[in-house]
N, C-alpha and C positions, 0 to 999 in steps of 0.2 A: 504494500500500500504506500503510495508515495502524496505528496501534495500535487493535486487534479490543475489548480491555477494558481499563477505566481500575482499576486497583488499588490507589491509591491509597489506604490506613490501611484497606486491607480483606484481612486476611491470606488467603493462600492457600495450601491443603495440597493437594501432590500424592503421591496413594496408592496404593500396591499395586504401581510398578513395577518393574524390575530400574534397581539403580543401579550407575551405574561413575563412580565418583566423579571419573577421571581422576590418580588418583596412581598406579594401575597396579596396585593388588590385586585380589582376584577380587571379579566383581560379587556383588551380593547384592541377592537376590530378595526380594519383599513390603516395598518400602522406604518413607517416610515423609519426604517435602522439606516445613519449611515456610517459605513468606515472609511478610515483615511488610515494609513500604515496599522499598526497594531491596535489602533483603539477607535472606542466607540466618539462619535464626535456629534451626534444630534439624533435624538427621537422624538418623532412628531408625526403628527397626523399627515395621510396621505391628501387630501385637498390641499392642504395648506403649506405644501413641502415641492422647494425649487429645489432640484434636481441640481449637483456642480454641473461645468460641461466636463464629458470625454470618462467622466464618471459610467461602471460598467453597474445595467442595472437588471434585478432579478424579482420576476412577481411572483409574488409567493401569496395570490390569490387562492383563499379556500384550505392553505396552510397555515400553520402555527411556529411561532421563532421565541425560543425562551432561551435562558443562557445556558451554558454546558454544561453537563450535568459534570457532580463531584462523588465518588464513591470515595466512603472516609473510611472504608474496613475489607480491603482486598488482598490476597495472595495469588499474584500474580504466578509467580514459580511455582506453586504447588500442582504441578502439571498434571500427577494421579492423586485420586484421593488419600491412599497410601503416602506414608513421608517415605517408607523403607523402599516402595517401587519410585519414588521422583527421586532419589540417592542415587539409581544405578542407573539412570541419562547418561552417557559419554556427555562432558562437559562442552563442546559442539552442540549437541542435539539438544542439551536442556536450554540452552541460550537461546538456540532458533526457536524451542517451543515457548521458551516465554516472552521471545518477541513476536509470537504469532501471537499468543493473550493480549500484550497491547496495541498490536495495530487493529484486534477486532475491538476491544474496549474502545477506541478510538471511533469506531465505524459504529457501534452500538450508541453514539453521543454523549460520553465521558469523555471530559478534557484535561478533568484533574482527578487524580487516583493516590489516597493517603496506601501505602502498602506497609499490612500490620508483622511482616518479619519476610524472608526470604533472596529480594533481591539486592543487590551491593550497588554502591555508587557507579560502576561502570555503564550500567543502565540507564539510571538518568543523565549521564555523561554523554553516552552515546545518542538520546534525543535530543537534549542540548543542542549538539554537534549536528542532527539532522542525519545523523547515521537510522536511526529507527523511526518511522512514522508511530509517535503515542503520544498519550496525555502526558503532562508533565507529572512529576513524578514526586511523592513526599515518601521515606523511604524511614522505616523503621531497624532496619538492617538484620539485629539477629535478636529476639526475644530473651529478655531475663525472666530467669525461671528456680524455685527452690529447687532442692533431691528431691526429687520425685514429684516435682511442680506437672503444670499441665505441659509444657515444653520440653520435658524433660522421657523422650523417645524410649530411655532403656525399660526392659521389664526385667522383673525378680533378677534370671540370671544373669545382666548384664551389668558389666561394669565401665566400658569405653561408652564415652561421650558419642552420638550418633549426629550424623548429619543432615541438613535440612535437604540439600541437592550437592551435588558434584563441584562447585566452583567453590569451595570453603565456608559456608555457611552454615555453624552449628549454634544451638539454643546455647547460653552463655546461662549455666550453673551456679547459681552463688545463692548463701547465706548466709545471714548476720549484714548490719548496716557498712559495716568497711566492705566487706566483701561485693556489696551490692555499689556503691560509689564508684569500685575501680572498675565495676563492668559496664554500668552507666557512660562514664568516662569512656570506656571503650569505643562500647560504638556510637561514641559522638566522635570519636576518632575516625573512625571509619565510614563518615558523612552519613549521620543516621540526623532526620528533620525532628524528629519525636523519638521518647525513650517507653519502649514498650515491656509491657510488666506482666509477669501472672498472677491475680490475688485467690483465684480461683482455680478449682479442679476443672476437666475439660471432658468434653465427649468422646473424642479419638485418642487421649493419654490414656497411655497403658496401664496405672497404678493408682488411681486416683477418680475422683469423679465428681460432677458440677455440684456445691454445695459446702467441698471442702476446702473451707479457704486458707490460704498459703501465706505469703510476705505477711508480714506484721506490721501494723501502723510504722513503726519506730527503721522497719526495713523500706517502706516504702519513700515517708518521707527523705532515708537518702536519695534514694535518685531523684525522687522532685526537686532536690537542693542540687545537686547537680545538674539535672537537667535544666533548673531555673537560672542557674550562674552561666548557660551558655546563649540564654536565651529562645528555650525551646521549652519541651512539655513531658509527661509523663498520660501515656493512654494506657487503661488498665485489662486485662482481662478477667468476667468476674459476672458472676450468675445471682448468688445469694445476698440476701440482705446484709447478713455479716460482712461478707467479702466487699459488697458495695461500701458500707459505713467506714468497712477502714482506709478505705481509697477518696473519700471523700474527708476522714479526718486526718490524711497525711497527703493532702493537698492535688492526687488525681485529677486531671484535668479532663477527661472524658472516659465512662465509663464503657465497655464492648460488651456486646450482649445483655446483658443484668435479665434473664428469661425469669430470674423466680423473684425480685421485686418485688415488694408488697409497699402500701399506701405510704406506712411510714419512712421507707426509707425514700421513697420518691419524692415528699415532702422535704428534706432533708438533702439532697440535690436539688432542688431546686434553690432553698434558702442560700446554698452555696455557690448556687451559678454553675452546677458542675455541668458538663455535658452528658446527653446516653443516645450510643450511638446500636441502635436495635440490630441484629444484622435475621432478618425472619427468614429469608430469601435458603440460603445457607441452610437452616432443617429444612425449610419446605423441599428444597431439592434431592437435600440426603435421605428423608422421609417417600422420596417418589418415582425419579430417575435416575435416584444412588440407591436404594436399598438392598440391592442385590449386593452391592460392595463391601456393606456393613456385616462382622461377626456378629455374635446374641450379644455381648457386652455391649456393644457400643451402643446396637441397637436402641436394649432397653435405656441408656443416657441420654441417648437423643429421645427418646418417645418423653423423655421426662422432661425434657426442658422446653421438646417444640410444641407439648400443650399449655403450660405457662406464657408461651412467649405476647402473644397478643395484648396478657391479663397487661404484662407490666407496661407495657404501651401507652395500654389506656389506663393506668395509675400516672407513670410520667405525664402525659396529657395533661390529665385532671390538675396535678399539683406543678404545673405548668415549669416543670422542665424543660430546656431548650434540648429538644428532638433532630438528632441528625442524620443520617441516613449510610447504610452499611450494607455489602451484599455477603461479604466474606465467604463467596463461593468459591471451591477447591477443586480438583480434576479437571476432568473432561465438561463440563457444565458451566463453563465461564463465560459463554452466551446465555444464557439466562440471568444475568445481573441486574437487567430493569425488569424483575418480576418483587424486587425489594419493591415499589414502588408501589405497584397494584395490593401486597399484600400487607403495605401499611397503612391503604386507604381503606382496608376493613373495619380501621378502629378511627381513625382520621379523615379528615375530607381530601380529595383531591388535590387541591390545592396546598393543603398543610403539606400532603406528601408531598410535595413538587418544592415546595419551597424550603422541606429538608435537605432535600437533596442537590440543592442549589446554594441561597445565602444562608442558610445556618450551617451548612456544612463549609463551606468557604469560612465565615468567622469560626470557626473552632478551629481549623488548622491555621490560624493567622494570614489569611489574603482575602477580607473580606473587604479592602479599601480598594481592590483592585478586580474580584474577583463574585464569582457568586449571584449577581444580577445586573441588566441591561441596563445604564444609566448612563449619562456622558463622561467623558472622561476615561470610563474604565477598559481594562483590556479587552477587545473582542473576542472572548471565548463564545459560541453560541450556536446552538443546533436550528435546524428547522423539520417539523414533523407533517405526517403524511394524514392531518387530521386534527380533533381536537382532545389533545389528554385528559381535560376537564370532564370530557365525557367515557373516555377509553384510554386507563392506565394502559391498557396491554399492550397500547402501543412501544412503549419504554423495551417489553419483554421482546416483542418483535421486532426491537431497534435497526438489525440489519437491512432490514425492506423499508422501514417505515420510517426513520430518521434518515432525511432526505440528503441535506446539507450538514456537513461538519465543519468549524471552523472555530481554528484557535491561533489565539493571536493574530488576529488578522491575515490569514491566511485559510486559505481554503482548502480543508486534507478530504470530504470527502463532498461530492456535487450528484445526487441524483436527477435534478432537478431538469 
């Protein structure tokens, strides 16, 4: 997948469609986006909008143009559901497949993708560079994890450290607060944007299971102190209310998953401002088009958490949490990332969903000045769809057909139109 046209100091107007700007007011019909190099420079209605000259223009009558979407919880490199089968990739082949995951994330209208552990700076490196057609990239690098945390790959009899894939990337082991500082430290060495935690047990960890929570207050706020001295974050992984509270009193900045939630501790993030980023997409897949991949154990973890997951939703909701938007989908089913979308509007409106996964996902990973919704000034990240979401989330799900136009940075990477 390459970029379709070069725009470069060639403005572009796009006309006639319905917009949602992604702040979450009502859309509005017959609208007027224009770009000039990388940013958005006037929105206004289509009557009342002169055209530059020599300006190249696109009607997008009967179409819909909201900004690009942001998934804030994806594993990109997790190419099989299995960690032990994406480990034995020749380190070639694991690369090529997960830069097929971002040029389709790309094509599916994600512009910006937080990645919760897996791939190493090379990756965003080589988009940067224009080597890979993808979303830009916010990169968690390798997950800190207790003995026998959720990241933590060995069972009973093992004792070597296991790898996430072939290119060097293992879960980073530590306990006790020093212990956890110098791995913090780490991979912020190793250009990690956020420092990603496990306070909780996990569905696909071998020894452990969602409920039992792990880092300790006293463990976690080291890496927030570290992570805060570099100028970045600490994202948690974490299902149970316990697990929640302690991520919320040692300063967690967005919580992942939290499926078993209850009122009060949603309450409780909220008063804190913490983030929860739901990832529903993630069971509902592994529950439907993975379950054949699942053993009885994992199985029954997931049955347990993916009938929870909506409850706590609509508790965040209620005690008005800022709600962000996650697919955290693994293997072979990495086209299915905009089904988060439709299956958050079971408990939310349309809109709410959309506007998670836009400017509230944009302000929790720190680019909401630039990022997140259609406004002047800001960077031209922005899709256009084949319809109206408002009425048909599944469009998101069917993003390959149905997300017409992609375009990030003022640049045009994909043109159905």
């Amino acid at each position: 997948m390459s970029a379709l046209t070069d725009t470069k100091n060639v403005p572009i107007v796009l006309a006639g469609g319905r917009l949602i700007d992604g702040r979450g007011g009502d859309a509005v019909e017959n609208s007027v986006v224009l770009i000039e190099d990388d940013r958005i420079r006037t929105i206004a209605s289509a009557e009342k909008f002169l055209p530059p000259d020599f300006a190249q223009q696109i009607d997008l009558t009967g179409k819909t143009i909201m900004p690009g979407l942001v998934d804030a919880h994806v594993h990109v490199g997790n190419i099989d559901v299995s960690m032990e089968k994406t480990a034995k990739f020749p380190p070639a082949v694991y690369v090529h497949l997960a830069t097929r995951n971002l040029e389709n994330d790309l094509n599916l209208g994600f512009t910006t993708l937080r990645d919760a552990g897996g791939l190493d700076w090379g990756f965003r490196d080589a988009i940067d560079r224009g080597l890979i057609c993808g979303p830009r990239l916010l990169l968690s690098v390798s997950p800190l994890t207790p003995t026998g945390g959720h990241f933590d790959q060995r069972g009973a009899a093992e004792d070597i450290n296991l790898p996430r894939n072939s290119i060097g990337i293992f879960p980073v082991i530590c306990d006790g607060s020093q212990s956890i500082r110098k791995a913090a430290r780490e991979v912020l060495r190793k250009g990690a944007d956020q420092v990603k935690v496990a306070a909780d047990g996990g569905v696909t960890s071998p020894t452990d299971q969602p409920g039992q929570w792990q880092f300790s207050v006293t463990e976690m706020q080291a890496a927030v102190e570290v992570a805060g001295a570099a100028g970045k974050y600490v994202m948690a992984h974490a299902y149970s209310p316990a697990a929640i509270r302690h991520c919320v009193e040692a300063g967690v900045h967005s919580i992942e998953h939290g499926n078993l939630m209850d009122a009060e501790t949603a309450e409780l993030m909220a008063c804190k401002g913490t983030y929860y980023v739901p990832t529903l997409a993630t069971f509902d897949v592994l529950a439907t088009e993975g379950r054949h991949e699942l053993d009885a154990q994992t199985t029954a973890k997931l049955e347990m958490v993916n009938h929870a997951a909506q409850n706590a939703v609509a508790h965040a909701r209620r005690a008005g949490v800022k709600i962000g938007s996650g697919s955290d989908i693994i293997g072979p089913y990495q086209h299915l990332k905009g089904r988060e979308l439709r299956l958050k509007a079971e408990v939310m409106s349309p809109m709410e969903a959309i506007v998670s996964a836009t400017r509230i996902n944009a302000e929790m990973v720190g680019l909401g000045d630039r990022l997140g919704t259609l406004e002047a000034d800001k960077i031209a990240d922005l899709i256009v769809l084949n319809g109206n979401p408002l009425e048909d989330l599944t469009l998101f799900e069917r993003g390959a057909a149905e997300v017409l136009l992609v375009m990030k940075g003022g640049r045009i990477m994909k043109n159905l139109l």
